[in-house]
N, C-alpha and C positions, 0 to 999 in steps of 0.2 A: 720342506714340503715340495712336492713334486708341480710342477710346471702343469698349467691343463691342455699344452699344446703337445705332450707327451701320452695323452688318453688317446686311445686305439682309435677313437673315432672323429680327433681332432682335422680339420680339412680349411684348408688353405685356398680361396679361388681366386683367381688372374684372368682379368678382362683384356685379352690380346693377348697374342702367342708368338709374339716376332722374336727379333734376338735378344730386346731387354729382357722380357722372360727367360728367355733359355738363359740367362747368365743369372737369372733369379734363383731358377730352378738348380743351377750348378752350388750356387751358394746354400740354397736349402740342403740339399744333399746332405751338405755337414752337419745341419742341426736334425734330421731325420725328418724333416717337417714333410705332410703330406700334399703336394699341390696340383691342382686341379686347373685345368689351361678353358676358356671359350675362344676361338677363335673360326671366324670364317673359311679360313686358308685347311683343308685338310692334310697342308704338307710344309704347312708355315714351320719355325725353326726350331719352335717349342714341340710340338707333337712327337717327335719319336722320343724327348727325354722325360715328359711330366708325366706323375704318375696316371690320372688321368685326363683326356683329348677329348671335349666338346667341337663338335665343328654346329658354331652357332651365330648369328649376326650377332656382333656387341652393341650395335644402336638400335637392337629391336626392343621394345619394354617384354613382350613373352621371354624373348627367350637369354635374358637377362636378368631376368626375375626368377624362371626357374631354376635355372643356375645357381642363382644366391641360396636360395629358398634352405639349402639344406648345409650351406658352407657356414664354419662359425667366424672366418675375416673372410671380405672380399676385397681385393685390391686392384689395381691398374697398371696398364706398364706405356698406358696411349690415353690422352685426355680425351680423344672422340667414341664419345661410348653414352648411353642412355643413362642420363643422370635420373629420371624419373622413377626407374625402375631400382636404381639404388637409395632413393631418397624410398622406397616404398622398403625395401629390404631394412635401411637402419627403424624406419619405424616398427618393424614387426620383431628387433633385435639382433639381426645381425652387426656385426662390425665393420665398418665400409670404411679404407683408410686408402687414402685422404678422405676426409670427409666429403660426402656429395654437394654441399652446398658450394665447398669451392673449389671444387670440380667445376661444377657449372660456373663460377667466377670467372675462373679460369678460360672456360672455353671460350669467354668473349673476348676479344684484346681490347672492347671498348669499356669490358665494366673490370679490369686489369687498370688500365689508365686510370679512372675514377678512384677505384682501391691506394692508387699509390698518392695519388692531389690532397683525396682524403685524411690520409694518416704521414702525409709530410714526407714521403720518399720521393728522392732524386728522381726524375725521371724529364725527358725531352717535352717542352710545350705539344699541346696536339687538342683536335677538333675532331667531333663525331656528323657524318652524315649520313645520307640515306642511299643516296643515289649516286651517279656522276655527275647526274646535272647541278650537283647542288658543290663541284669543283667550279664552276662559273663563278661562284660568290667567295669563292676562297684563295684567286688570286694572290691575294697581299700575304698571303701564309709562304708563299713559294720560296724556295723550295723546301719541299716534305717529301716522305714515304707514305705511300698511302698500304696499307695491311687491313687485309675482309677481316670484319669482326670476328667469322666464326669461318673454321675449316681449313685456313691454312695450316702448310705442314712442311718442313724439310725445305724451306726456300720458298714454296709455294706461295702464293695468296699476297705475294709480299712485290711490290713496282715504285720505284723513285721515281717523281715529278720535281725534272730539275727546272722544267720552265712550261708554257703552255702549250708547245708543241709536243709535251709526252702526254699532254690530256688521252689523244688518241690510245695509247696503252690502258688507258684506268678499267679498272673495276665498276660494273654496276650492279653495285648490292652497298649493304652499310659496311662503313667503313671508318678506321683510323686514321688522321692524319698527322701524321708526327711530322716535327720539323726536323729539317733534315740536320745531323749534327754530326761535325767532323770532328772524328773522335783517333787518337792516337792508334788504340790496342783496343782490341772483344776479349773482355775478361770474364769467370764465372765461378762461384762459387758454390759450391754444394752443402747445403747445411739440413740437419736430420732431426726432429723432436717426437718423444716417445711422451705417451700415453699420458704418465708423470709430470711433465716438463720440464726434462730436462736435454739440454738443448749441445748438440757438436754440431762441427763445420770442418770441410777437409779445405786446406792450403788452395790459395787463390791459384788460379790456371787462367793461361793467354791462349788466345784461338786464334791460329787463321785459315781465311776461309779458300771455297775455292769460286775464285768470282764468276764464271763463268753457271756455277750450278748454285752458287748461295749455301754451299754444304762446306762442313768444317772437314778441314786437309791435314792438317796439322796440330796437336797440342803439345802445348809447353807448358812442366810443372816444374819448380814453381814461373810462376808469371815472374817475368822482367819488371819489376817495379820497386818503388820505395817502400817502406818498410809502414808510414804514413798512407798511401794509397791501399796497402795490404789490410790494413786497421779500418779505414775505412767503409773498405768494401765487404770487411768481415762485419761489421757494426749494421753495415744495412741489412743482407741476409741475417741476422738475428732477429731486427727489428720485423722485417717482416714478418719471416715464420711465429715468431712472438703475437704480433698482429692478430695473424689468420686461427692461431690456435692450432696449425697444421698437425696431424699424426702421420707420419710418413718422412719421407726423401721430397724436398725442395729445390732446383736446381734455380738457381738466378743469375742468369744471365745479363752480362753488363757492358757498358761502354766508358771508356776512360777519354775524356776529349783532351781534345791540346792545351786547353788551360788549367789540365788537372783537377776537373770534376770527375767524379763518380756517379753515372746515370742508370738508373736499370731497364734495359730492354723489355727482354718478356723472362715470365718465369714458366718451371714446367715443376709440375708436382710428381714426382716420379723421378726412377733412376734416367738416366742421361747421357747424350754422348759424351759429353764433356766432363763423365767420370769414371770410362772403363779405364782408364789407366790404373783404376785405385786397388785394382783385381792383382796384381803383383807388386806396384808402389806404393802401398802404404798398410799400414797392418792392420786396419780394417777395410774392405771394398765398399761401395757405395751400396752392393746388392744387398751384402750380411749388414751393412748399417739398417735399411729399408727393412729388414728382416726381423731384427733388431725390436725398433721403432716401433710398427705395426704389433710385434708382438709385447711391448709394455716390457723389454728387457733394460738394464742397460746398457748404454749405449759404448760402441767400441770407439780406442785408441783410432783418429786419424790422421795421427802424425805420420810423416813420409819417412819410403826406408832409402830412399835413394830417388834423386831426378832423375825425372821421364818426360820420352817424349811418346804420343801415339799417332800413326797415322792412321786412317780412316780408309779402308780400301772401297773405295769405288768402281763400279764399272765402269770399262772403257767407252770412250766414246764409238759410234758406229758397232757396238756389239751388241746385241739381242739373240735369245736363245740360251739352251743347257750351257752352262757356265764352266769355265776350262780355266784353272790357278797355275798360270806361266810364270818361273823363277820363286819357287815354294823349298826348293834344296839351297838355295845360294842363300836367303835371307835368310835359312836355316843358321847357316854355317856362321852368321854375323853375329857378335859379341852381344848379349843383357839380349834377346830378343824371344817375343814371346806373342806368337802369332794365335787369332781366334776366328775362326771362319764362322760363320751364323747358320750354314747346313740349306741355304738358298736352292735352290736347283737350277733356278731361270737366272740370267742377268740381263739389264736391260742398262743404258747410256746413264750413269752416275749412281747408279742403285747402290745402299749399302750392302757391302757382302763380308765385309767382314772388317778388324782392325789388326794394327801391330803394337804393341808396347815394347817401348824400348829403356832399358834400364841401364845407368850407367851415373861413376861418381862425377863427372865431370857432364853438365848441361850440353854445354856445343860440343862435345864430343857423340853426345847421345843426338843431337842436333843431326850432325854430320853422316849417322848411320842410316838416321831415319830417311835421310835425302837417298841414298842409296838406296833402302829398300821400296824409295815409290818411281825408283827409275830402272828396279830391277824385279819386283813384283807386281805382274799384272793379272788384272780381272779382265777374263775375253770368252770369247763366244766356241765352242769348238768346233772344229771344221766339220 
């Protein structure tokens, strides 16, 4: 029997058009699927590849609604998007994956917290308030991070209170306060549940960051760890996903502290930085998993074909303007490497613009290149 994502008028829509999309879009390709992009940006990364380019606000209810109104799935590739207008879309029958409800969980990192106290997941002590004033009374918690309930993104939204002279830094809006937790390694696992329930997860991955911008620099697959810690942290991205009933791409983000806990930061419902490595490393990608998923297929093999590592190209600091890819032939010529630019036009100081994967049978050897290609491919401004 023929698949109904194979009828002529089968239509696919994606709320945001940045590079997760575009690498949606590359994975669709294979399966012939037809997708349809909204995004604000008319020259965002997705628009010159999907079949068809809305230029539309994603947090408007219009024009998010219309959008849906004729698509038979709608999906996400960014959680800040008008859950109202997709809660109105699943009631009149469209298919909205992730589901809209926890979308909107999601968007809070205070009702994220509660989801995890509630159903028994690891996660860092922490307290909800309103204001900054109401850091006055929360002395004794010290030191925490305090993270805005709603709209941080990419490092943003996010301030460590290591005493009360960072009070000055805080946030006034509501807000999380987590206490502060010194963790070895940022671990994360990606794990996918289709329609069915039946549930994969691709191999634990270590992150590090870059502290200056709070954006991930580096990944390493697989993560540095015991074999125990890997079980672990696979056992909670199950649990969760299990939990939420999710239809989609999960990414859970996690921390490993020095006495060998397993805590979960935040999670993102949606494909992730911390799985474009899986587009060459493993023999199914995070995107065609997501794809997958949302379409009620079976779910692909995530086993790894070879350790990787990827860096995250960033803009340079002090560069703003049309963007100019310096040392693009030499990381060429470098052994397992496989460069993906996102088709940005502007750069601006830490912007994502693009990644590298680097594939190789030996870890620190893959290690060793990738150091290379962030000391020899730059993101800059041209003259």
């Amino acid at each position: 029997m023929m698949n109904q994502f194979y009828s002529n008028n089968f239509k696919i829509g994606i709320l945001g058009g940045g590079q997760l999309g575009r690498m949606f879009i590359q994975e669709a390709i294979n399966f012939d699927v037809e997708i349809h992009i909204l995004d604000s940006d008319s020259d965002s990364p997705s628009s010159k590849i999907s079949h068809f380019f809305q230029v539309g606000n994603i947090l408007d209810f219009d024009a998010v609604y219309a959008f849906g109104r004729d698509k038979d799935i709608v999906t996400i590739e960014i959680e800040n998007v008008n859950v109202d207008a997709l809660e109105k879309l699943e009631s009149e029958g469209v298919k909205v994956y992730p589901q809209p409800h926890l979308i909107k969980m999601v968007q809070d990192k205070g009702l994220q917290k509660e989801f995890y106290k509630k159903n028994n997941i690891p996660t860092a002590d922490f307290r909800l308030i309103q204001s900054a004033e109401e850091l006055k009374t929360n002395i004794d918690f010290l030191p925490f991070v305090q993270k805005l309930r709603r709209g941080g993104y990419d490092g943003k939204g996010v301030q460590a209170m290591m005493s009360v002279s960072d009070y000055k830094k805080s946030f006034d809006a509501p807000s999380v306060l987590e206490k502060f937790v010194d963790f070895e390694k940022e671990l994360s696992v990606i794990v996918s549940r289709n329609f069915s329930g039946e549930i994969k997860s691709f191999p634990l991955v270590e992150l590090e960051f870059n502290t200056e911008a709070n954006l991930v620099e580096f990944l390493f697959a697989p993560a540095d760890v015991s074999i125990e810690i890997e079980k672990k942290a696979q056992k909670i991205a199950h649990t969760i996903i299990q939990k939420m009933e999710l239809v989609g791409l999960l990414a859970v983000e996690l921390f490993l502290t020095k006495d060998g806990q397993i805590l979960v930061n935040e999670i993102a419902p949606r494909p992730h930085n911390s799985g474009h490595q899986t587009i060459e490393a493993n023999y199914t990608s995070q995107y065609e998993q997501h794809l997958r998923a949302i379409l009620n297929l079976p779910l692909g093999s995530t086993e790894s074909i070879l350790p990787s590592v990827m860096v995250n190209l960033l803009g340079e600091k002090n560069h703003s303007g049309v963007v100019n890819y310096i040392g693009l032939e030499e990381t060429l010529a470098m052994p397992g490497v496989y460069p993906h630019i996102y088709g940005k036009k502007q750069t601006k100081p830490f912007r994502k613009m693009g990644h590298v994967t680097i594939l190789n049978p030996s870890l620190d050897e893959a290690k060793k290149i990738a150091q290379k290609i962030k000391s020899t491919l730059k993101v800059v401004s041209a003259e």
